[in-house]
N, C-alpha and C positions, 0 to 999 in steps of 0.2 A: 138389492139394487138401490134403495132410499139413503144409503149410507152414504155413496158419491153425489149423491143429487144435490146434497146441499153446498157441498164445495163448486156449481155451477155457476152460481153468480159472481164469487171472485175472479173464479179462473177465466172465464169472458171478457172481464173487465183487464186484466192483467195481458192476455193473448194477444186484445185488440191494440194495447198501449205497444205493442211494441213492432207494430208494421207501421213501414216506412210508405206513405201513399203515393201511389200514379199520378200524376195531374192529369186531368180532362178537359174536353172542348166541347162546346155541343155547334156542331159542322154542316152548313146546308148539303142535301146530297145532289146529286144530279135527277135531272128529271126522266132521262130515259135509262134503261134498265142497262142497256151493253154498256153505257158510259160508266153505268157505276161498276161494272162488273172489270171494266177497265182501266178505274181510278183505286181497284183493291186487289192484292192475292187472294185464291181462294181460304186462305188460314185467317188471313185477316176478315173478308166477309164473315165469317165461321165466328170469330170474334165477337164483331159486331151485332152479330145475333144476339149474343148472349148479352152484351152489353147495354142493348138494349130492347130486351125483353121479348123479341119476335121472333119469327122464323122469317127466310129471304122471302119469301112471298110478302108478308109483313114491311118489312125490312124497306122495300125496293116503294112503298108507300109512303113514306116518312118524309116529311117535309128537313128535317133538321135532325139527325145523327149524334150521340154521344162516341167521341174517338178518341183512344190514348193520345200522349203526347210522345209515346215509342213504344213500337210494339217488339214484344220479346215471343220467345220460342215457348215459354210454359205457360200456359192460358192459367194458371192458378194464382200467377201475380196479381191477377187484376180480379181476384175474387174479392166481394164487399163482404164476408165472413172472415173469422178469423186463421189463420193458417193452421194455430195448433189452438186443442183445445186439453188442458192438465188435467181437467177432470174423468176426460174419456181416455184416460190412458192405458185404463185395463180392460178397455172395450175393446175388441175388434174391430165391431165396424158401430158405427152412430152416422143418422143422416140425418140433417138437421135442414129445415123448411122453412124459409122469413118470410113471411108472408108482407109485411110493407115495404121488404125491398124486391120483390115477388125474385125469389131465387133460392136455390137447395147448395146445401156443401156437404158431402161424403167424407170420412174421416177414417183410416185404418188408424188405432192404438191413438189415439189423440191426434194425426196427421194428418190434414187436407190431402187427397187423392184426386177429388174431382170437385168441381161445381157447374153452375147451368142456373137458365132462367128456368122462372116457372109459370106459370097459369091459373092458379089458383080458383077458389068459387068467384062466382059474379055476387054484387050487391044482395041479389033478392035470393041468393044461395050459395052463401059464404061455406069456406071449409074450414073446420071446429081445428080450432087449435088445441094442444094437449102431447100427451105420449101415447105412443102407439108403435105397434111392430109390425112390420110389414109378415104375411101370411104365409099366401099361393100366390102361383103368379100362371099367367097365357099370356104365346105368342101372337094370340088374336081373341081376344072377347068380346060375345056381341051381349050389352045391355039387356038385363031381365026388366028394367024399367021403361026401355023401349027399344026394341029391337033395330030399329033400323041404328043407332050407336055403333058403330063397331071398332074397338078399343084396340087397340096396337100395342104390345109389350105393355101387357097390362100384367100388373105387381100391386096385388090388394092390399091395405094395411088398416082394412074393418070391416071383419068378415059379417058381421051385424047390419052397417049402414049400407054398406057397395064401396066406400072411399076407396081410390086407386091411384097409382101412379101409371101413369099411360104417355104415349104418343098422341097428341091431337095439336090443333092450331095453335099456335100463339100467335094474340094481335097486337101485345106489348101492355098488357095487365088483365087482372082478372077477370073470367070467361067465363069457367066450367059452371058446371052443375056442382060441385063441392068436390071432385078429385082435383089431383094436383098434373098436372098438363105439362107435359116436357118435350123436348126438342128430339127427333128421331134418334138421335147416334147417341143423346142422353140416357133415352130410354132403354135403347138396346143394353145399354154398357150397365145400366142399374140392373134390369132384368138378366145379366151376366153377374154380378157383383153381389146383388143382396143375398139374403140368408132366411129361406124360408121356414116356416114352422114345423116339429116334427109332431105328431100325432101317434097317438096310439094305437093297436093292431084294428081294431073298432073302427078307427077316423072320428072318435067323440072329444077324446081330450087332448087338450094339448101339454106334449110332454116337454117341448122344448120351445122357445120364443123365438122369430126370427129376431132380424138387424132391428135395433129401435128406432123410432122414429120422432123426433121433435118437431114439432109445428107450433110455432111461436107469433102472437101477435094476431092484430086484425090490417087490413087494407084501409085506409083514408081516401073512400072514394070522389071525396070533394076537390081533394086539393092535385096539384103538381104531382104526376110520380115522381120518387125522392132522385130517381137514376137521371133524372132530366130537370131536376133542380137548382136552377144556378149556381147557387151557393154552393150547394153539395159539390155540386160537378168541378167548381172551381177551387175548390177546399181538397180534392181526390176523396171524396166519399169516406172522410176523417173517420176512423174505426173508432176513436178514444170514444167520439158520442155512441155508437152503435154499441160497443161494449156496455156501455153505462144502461143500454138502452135494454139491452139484452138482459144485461144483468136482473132490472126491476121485474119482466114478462118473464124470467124466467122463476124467482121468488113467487110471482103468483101461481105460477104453474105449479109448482109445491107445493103450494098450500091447498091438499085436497083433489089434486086430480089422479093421483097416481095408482087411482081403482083401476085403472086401462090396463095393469100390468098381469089382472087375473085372468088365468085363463078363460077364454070364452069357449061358448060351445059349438064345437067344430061339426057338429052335425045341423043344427038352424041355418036355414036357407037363407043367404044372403040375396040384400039388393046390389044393383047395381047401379052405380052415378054417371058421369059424363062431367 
């Protein structure tokens, strides 16, 4: 697997250079909730979610809105990841996790398939960036770390820590306890889509690696998120920088972390995160 990793940083950088960007506005919303639900289709709110980082409960709280300048029928125009990636071309699947623009992009053969916001760790329990493959997955798990948790379209991807991919709140940046936090119909469609680990007749070893997983970067909990950025927003969230950006976190990622690739041991009892 080390072979294509290091063809990552160009091929980021070359993918990004060559989307054409959205322009954005960041738009007051209305203050009662029918009016906004009346000022948007539902594809559009749907959108908007993603766009900026929340679920409608979220959503319908927001003083001031990030909105295309035209909305199209494929929600993956307006993904801030790159649409192809050359280096995963002999992957099946790769799901890839930004943590500073809090959102995931899903890739068949090098192809954007899907993307979505995300939720990432809160400050005082951020989620480790690195490589990782997603496991086991439930249609419902309740937290061994506290019970009352109870995880939706939960898809683990460290069966050592608890880290997971789940359904839970978004309030439009980082929350959790150190899983990664996605929007219902995201979550469903990942726990559809991913590729779990195969194991041995025992359940000790792992014979087979599910989908991989990239988690890139840290959150800048000081500043602006970058999705509600002026600049950004009026720039259409210029890939060319993100490429560049990508490109360096993913070189450090390289350097040394890609012990996550050995098999773990599928019989130690994992935790559970939130």
């Amino acid at each position: 697997m080390k072979k294509w990793i290091w063809f990552l940083p160009l091929a980021l950088a070359a993918a990004a250079a060559a989307r054409e960007p959205i322009r954005y506005e960041l738009s007051p919303l209305p203050d009662d909730r029918e009016q906004v639900d009346c000022s948007f289709a539902p594809d559009q709110l749907e959108l908007l979610e993603k766009l900026n980082r929340c679920d409608r409960e979220r959503l319908y709280e927001q003083d001031r809105v990030v909105t295309p300048s035209e909305w199209l029928e494929n929600e993956n125009h307006y993904a801030p990841l790159p649409e192809r990636l050359d280096w995963a071309r002999e992957l099946p699947q790769v799901i890839l996790v930004h943590q500073p623009l809090q959102a995931f992009a899903a890739y068949e053969s090098g192809r954007l398939v899907r993307w979505g916001p995300v939720s990432t760790g809160a400050e005082k329990s951020p989620t480790p960036a690195g490589l990782f493959n997603l496991n086991w997955k439930s249609k419902g798990h309740r937290s061994s770390v506290n019970r009352a948790w109870y995880l939706p379209w939960y898809f683990n991807f460290s069966n050592e820590t608890g880290h997971s991919f789940h359904q839970y709140a978004l309030p439009g940046g980082p929350a959790s306890h150190g899983c990664v936090r996605l929007l219902e119909r995201d979550a469903v469609w990942l726990y559809e889509w991913g590729r779990t680990w195969s194991l041995d007749e025992r359940g000790w070893q792992v014979r087979e690696h599910g989908t991989p997983v990239f988690i890139v970067g840290e959150y800048a909990h000081e500043e602006t998120p970058p999705w509600k950025e002026p600049s950004l927003v009026e720039s259409g969230f210029e890939l060319s920088r993100e490429g560049a950006w990508l490109a360096r976190k993913a070189l450090e990622l390289a350097d040394g972390q890609w012990s996550v690739l050995t098999p773990p041991d599928a019989a130690e009892e994992s935790g559970d995160l939130e």
